[in-house]
N, C-alpha and C positions, 0 to 999 in steps of 0.2 A: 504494500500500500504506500510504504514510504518511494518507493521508485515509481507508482505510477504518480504520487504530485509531486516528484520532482521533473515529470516529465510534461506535466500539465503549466508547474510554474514555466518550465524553460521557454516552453511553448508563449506562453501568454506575456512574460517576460520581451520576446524576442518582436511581439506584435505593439507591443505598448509603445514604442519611442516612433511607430512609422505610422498606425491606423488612422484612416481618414475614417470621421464619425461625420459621413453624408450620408442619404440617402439617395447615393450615385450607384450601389457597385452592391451585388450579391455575386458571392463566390463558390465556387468548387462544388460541386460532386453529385450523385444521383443516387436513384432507388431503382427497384425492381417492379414496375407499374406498367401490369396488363390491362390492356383495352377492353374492358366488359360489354363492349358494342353486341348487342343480339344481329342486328341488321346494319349491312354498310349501306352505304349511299347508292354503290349500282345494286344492290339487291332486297330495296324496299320494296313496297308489298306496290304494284301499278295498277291503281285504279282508271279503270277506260271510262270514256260519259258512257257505257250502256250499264253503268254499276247500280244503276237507280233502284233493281230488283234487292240489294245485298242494303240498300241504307236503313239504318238503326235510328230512332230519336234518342241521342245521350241527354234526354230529360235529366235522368238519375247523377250528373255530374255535372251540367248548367243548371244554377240556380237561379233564385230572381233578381239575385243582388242588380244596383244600379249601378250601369259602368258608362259612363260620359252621359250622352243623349241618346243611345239608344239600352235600353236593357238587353240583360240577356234572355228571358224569354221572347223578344226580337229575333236574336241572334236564334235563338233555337229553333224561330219559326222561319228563317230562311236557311240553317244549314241542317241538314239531317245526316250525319256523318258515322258511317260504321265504327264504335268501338273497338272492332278489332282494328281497326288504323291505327286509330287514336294510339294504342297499343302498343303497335308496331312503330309509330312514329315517335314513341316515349321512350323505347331501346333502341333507338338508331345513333350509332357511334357520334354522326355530329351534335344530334341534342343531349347526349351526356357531356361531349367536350365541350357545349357551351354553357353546360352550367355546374363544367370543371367537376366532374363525377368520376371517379376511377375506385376503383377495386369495394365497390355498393356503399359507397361513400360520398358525401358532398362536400370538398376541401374547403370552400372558402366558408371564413368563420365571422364575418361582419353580420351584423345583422339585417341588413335592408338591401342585401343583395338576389335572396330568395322571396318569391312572391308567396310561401306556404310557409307553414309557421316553425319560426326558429327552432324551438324543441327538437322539433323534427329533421331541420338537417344536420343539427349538429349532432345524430348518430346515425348507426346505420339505417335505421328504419326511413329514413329520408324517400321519398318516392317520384320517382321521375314522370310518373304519370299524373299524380297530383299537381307537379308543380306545370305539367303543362295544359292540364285544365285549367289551372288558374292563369294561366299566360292568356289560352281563349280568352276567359270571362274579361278579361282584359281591354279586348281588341278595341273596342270602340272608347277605349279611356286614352285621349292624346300622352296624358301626362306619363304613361306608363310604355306607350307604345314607343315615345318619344324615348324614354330612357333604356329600355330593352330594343333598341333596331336591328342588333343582330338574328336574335329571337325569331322577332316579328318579320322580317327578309327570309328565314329560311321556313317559318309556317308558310308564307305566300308561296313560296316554292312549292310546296308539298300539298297547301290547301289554297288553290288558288281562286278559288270560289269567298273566299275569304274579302277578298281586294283591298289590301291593305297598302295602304296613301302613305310613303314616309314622307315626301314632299311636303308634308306638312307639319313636318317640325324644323326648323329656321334654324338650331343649334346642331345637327349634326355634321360629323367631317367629310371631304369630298370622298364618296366609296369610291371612285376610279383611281387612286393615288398608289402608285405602285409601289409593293412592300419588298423592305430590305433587313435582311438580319447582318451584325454587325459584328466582327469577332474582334476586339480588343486584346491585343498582344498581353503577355503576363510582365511583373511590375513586381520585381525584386526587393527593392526599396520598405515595403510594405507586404507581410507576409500573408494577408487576407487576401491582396492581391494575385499571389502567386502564379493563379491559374488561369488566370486571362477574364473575362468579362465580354456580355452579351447585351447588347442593343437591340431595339428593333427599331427602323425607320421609316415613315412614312414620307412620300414626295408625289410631284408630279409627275406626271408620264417626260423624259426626257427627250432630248434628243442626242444622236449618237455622239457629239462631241462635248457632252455634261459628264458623261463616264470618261473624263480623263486622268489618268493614276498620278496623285497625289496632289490633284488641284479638285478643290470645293467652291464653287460658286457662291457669290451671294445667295443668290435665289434657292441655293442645296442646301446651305446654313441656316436657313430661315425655316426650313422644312420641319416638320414632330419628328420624334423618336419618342419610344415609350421604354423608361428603365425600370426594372425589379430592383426592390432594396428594400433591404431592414430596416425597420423604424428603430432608431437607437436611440435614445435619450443623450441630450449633450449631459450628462455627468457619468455616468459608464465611460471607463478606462479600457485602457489596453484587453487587460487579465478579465476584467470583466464580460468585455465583447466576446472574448475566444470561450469561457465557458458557459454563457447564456447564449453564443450560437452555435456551440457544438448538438447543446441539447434542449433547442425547440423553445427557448422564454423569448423570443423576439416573433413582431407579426411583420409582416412586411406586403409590399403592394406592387404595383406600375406605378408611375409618376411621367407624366405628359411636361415634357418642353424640347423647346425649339435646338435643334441640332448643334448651332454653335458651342450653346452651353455645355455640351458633354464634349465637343469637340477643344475648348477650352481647359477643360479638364485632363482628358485624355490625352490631348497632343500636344498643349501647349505647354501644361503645367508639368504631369507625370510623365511624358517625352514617350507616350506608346504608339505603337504603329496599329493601324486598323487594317482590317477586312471589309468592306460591303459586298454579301450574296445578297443578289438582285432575284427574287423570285419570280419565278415564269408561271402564271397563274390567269386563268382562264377568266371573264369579266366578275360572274358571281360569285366566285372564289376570293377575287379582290374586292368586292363590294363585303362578302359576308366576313373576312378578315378584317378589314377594313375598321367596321362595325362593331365586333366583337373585341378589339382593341378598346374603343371607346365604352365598351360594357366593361371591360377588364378593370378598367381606373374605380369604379368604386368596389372593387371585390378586395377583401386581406384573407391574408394564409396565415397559418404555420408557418416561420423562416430557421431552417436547420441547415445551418453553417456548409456542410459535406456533403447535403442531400437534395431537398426540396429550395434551389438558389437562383441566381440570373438565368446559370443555363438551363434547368431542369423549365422552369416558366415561359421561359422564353422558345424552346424548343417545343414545347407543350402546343405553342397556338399553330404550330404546324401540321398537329395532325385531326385540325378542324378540316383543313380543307387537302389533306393527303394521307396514302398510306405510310406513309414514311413512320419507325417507331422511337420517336428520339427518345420518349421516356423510358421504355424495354429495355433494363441494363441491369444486367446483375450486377446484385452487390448494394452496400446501402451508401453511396457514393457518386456522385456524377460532377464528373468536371466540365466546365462549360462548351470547350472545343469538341464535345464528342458530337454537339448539335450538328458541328457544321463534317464532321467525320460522317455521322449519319448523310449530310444534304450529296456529299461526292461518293458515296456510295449506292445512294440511291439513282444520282447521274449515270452512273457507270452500271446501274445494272435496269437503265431504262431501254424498254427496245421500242420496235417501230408503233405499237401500239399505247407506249407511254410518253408524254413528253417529259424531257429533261424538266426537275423543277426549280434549278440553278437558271438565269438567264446568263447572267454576267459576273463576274467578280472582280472588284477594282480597290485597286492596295492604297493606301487613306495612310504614307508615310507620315511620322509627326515632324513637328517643328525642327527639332532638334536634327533628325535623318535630313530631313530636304537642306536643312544649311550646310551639314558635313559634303552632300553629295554634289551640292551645286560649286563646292568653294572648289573643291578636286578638280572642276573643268574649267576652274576659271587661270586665264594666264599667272605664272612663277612672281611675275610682277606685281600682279594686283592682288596676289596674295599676301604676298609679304608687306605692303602697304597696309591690307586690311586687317594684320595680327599685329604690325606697329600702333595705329591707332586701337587694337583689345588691350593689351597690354599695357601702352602708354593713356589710354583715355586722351590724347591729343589728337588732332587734324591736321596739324602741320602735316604732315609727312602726304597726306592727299595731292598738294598742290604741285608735287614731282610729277601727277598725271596728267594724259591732258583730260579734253574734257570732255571726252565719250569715255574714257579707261576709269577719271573720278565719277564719271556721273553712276555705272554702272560697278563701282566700288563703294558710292555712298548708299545705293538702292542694297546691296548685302547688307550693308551696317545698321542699316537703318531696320532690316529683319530682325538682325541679329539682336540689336539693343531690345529690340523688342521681345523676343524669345529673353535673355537676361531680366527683362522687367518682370513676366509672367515667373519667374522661377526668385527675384528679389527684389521687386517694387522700393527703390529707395530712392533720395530727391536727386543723387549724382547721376542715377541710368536715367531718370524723366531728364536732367538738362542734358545731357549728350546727345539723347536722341532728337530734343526738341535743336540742337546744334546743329544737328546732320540735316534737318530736315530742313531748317534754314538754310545751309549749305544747297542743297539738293534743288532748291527753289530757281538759282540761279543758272541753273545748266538745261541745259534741250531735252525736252520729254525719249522717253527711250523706253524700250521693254528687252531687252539684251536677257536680263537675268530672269527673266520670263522663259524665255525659248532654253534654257538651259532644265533640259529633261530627266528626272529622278527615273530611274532603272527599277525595272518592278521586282517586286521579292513575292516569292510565292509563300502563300498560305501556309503558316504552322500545321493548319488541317491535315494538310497533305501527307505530313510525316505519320508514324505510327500512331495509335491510340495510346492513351495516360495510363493505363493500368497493367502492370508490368508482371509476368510469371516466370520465373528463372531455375536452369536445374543444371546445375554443374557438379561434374566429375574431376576427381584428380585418384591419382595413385593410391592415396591414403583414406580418402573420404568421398561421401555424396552429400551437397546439399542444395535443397529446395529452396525458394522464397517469391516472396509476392510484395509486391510496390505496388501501394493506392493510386500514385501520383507520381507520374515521372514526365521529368524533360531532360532528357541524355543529349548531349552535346554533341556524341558522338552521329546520333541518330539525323537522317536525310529532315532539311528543312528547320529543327532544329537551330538555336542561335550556336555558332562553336565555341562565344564567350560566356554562356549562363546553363548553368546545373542546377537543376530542382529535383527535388525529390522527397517526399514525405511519405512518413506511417510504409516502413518496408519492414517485414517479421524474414529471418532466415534461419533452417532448425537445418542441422547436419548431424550427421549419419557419421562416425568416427572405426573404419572399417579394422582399425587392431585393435582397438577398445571394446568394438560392437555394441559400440553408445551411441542414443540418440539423445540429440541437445539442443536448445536454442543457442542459437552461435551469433545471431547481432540484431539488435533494432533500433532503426534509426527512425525517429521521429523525425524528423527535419535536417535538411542539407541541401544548403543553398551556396552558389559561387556566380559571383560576377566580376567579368575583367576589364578593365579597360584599357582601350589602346595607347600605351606609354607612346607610340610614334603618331599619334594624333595630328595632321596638318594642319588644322584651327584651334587658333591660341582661345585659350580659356578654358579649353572643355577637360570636363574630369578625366582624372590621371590614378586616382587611388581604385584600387583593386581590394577585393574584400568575400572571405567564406565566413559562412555558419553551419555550425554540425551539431547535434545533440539526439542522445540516446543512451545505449547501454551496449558493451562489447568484452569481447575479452582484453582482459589487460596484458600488452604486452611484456610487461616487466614484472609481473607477477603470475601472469597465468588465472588471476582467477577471473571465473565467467559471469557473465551479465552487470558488471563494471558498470554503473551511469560517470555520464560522461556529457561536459560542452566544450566544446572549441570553438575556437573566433581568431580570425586570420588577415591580415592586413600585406598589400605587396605591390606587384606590378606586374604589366604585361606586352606582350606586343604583339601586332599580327602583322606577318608576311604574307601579303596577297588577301583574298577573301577567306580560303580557307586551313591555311596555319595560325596555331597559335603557341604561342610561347608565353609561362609567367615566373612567379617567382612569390613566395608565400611565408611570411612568419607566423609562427604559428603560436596558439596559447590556448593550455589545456589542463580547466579544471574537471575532478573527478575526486572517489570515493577512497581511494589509495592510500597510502604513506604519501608525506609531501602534500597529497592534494593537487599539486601542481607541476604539469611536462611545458617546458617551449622546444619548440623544432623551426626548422626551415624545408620548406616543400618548394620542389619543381618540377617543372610540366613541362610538355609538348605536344600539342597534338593538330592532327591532320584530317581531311576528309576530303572523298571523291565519289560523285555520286554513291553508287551503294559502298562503297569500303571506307575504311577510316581505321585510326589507329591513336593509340595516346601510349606516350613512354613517361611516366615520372617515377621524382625520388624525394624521400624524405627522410628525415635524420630527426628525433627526438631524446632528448636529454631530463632527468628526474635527478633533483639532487641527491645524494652516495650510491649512484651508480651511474656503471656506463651507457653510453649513447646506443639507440637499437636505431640500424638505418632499414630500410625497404627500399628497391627498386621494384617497378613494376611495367611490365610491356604487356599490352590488349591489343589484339587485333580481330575486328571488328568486319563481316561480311552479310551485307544484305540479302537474307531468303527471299521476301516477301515483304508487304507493306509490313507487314505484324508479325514479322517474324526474321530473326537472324542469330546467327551462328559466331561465336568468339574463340577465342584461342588465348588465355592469360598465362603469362612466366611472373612467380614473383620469387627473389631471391632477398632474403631477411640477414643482415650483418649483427648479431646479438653479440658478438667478441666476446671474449674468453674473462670471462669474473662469476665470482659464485655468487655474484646476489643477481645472475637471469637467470631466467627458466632456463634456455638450452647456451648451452657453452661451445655451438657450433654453429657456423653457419648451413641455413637452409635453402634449396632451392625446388619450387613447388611447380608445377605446370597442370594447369586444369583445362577442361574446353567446357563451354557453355553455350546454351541453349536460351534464345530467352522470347517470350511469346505476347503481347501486347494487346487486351481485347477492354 
């Protein structure tokens, strides 16, 4: 008990100094949630006009109550509608997912989202037939019709004898506005973050040069997007957010605004790089999403940290109007990227009778990318000019140029300062920029650094799925293990500068001993590097790991060891995909001393499916000696989800009686590791 809250503090510890307490950002992981649909959408019950023979008066479930200006025994005297419909259209997949029903459950738990009485859906007893009588009784009350339009669009569908008028509610959003789901790169910085984050967004129908990669229009910035997020109370901490969202005390919703404002967030301030999939979606399909978006805003949930989050909600409103199963995931877990794992798989296994339901995908780089990427094609000249003035804060050094080279040196600085503002608003970056811009006034209009094009990066999607199953063998041993949440570095797509990985259990099989044992878990382990040869002055330089869990101890031998590390260093990359760093390291734990420091270094490579990393590290405990490891992996792609390794690791323990082995070791294992 004492090692699991020392793994709980590290844990909550580690999120406390970075947690943004908005209601921007629901994170990581899923459930195991089957569709209880009785009937899909192509296989509802088709009533032909000669059905008049089969029509029931549902007297028995229209009452007389009065619903606008016409009652429902009106209503009853002009629809005579078989209950067994009624029936059949109360277990159809789409009417459960619009009122968020899954496994004889009614999730959302606010109370004035259901038209049948609270009691009721807040267990199981909830009835989907009920609530869509009461939807009927409804029809002719504007006030109701107006606030359920998704509802009430897919009754008319089904009951179109109905005719129901939305044109006549004045507040609802344009249904022809083409939807987008939004994948938000993962955010180191901030370990709630980790996992990336989900958008949905609404727009205009475009035209083809509005999708251009990593340029946003006004008119795109001005668009809806609809975010999921935990309602947190501004006094809740760190340690408090990680255990009141691990387990279910937080309620959480959608939240409606304009694009810029996440785009602010996202790109400007926390420097993430976006996805937009562009859904390809037939007109009702966009009208009934559309709609059902706007019903979503006053519905709340349950919000659980690992499970029910941005992605799990956001993937959800995809299978109103598809078969796609984003929520179908073993395991009580889901991280957000698995949404868009599902959207390119369900592309790739669409054939001539499905359409793709991907249109487009367009890379949304942040702030921070488009200035690194644009300075690298700007002339040797005007670069060095423009890291004289980051450096210096002066402008003299501008006046070397002439005055197409200044003008289109002052149009970067003038980004730039801006990007510096969003990240440290203070009165010295307001007057420079307002310097520059003075500056910039008196030279000939130009878009030079316009035409300078960001290189697209393809989707993290793309690379493997987050949940990791490993089974290696060596000479001496067998061992199993499972990772909730992985971002391997080594892996296609994958950044080659950032390591994620959280909650991996690994139990080995000890083949002279003919012992089985838990051999490591790592609750958390994070590494980010940055590029020490950086060509834009100012941008960060410092490099930085975190590790925390329980392992055996090398200098003792004994097992299940709790343990933190925290590591500070440098890095550098050659080309796109080498990288090279350098690490000091510090390491408390449960031992004599309590305390190891070391130095680690790295190198590693990749090429489409292959890749490799070689390091070493040397750690020291006071009155004893230093234990080094080297370590080479090589790394060869099977399958999206699947590849094969080959590890050497040779251990330097040197010759003194206070190690376990007073010989050096050298171990070779190959491994397996599976991704679903």
């Amino acid at each position: 008990m004492q090692k699991l809250f020392l793994w709980v503090v590290c844990f909550g510890m580690s999120t406390a100094y970075a947690t943004n307490f908005q209601v921007t950002e629901v994170y990581v992981t899923g459930t195991d949630v089957t569709d209880s649909a009785v009937a899909d959408a192509k296989d509802i019950i088709d009533y032909s006009d000669n059905k008049s023979d089969k029509k029931i008066s549902v007297a028995n479930d229209l009452d007389n109550t009065q619903v606008g200006v016409q009652t429902t025994e009106d209503l009853k005297q002009k629809l005579d509608i078989d209950p067994q419909y009624l029936k059949a259209l109360s277990e159809h997949s789409q009417w459960q997912h619009l009122l968020f029903y899954k496994n004889g459950k009614a999730e959302v738990i606010s109370s004035d989202f259901y038209l049948t009485d609270l009691n009721a859906q807040s267990t199981d007893s909830f009835s989907l037939y009920d609530e869509l009588i009461a939807t009927l009784k409804n029809v002719r009350d504007d006030s109701i019709v107006c606030r359920y339009p998704a509802r009430y669009l897919w009754l008319d569908r089904h009951l179109p004898e109905l005719k129901i008028d939305l044109q006549r509610c004045p507040n609802l959003p344009d249904s022809n506005q083409e939807i987008s789901l939004i994948l938000v790169s993962n955010y180191l910085k901030n370990p709630a973050s980790s996992f990336g984050h989900v958008l949905v967004k609404t727009s205009a129908a475009m035209e083809s040069g509005d999708h251009v990669t990593g340029q946003l229009s006004g008119k795109d910035l001005l668009n809806n997007s609809y975010n999921f997020g935990a309602r947190i109370p501004p006094t809740d901490n760190g340690v408090m957010y990680a255990i009141k969202g691990l387990f279910g005390f937080y309620d959480a919703g959608f939240s409606e605004a304009e694009f810029f404002k996440h785009d602010a967030v996202y790109s400007k301030n926390e420097q993430r790089d976006m996805w937009e999939y562009v859904l390809n979606l037939e007109a009702f399909e966009t009208q009934l999403l559309n709609y059902h978006l706007y019903e979503a805003k006053s519905a709340r949930f349950d919000y659980y940290f690992i499970k029910q989050n941005c992605g799990y909600r956001s993937g959800e409103i995809l299978e109103l109007i598809s078969d796609v199963k984003t929520t179908e995931r073993l395991g009580p877990w889901y991280a957000p990227d698995y949404v868009f794992d599902q959207l390119i798989e369900y592309n790739d296994d669409a054939n001539n009778n499905t359409s793709p339901l991907v249109a487009s995908v367009r890379y949304l780089p942040s702030e921070q990318t488009q200035l690194r990427q644009k300075f690298v094609q700007l002339p040797t000249s005007i670069q060095t000019v423009i890291n004289s003035v980051i450096r210096t804060e002066n402008t003299a050094s501008l006046l070397t140029l002439n005055s197409e080279d200044r003008a289109l040196a002052i149009d970067f600085l003038i980004l730039h300062r801006t990007y510096k503002i969003s990240q440290n608003d203070t009165p010295q970056n307001q007057a420079l920029k307002k310097q520059l811009l003075s500056q910039r006034f008196t030279l000939p209009a130009s878009n030079n650094l316009a035409k300078l094009m960001i290189p697209d990066k393809p989707s993290p999607a793309l690379s493997n799925k987050t949940t990791q199953t490993k089974v290696i063998l060596s000479e001496e041993s067998a061992q199993i293990g499972v990772s909730l949440f992985v971002k391997d570095p080594l892996n296609p797509y994958n950044d080659i500068n950032k390591r994620f990985e959280a909650v991996q259990v690994s139990f080995g099989y000890d083949f002279d001993e003919d012992k089985l044992a838990l051999t490591d878990f790592v609750f958390l382990d994070m590494q980010q590097i940055e590029d020490l040869a950086q060509p834009l002055a100012g941008e960060p330089k410092l490099s930085w790991q975190l590790k925390t869990g329980t392992r055996t101890d090398l200098f003792t031998g004994d097992n299940h060891s709790p343990y933190g590390q925290a590591g500070i260093g440098a890095g550098i990359m050659f080309g796109a995909q080498v990288l090279g760093y350098g690490m000091v390291n510090a390491v408390v734990h449960d031992q004599d001393r309590h305390l190891d420091v070391g130095v680690e270094l790295g190198l590693r490579t990749k090429r489409q499916g292959q890749a490799a990393e070689l390091s070493y590290s040397t750690n020291k405990r006071e009155g004893r000696s230093p234990i080094s490891q080297t370590e080479l992996t090589l790394r060869q792609q099977l399958s999206k989800n699947n590849d094969a390794r080959i590890k050497v690791t040779h251990t330097d323990t040197h010759t003194n009686n206070n190690v376990v082995n007073d010989s050096d070791s050298l171990n070779a294992s190959v491994a397996w590791h599976y991704y679903w």
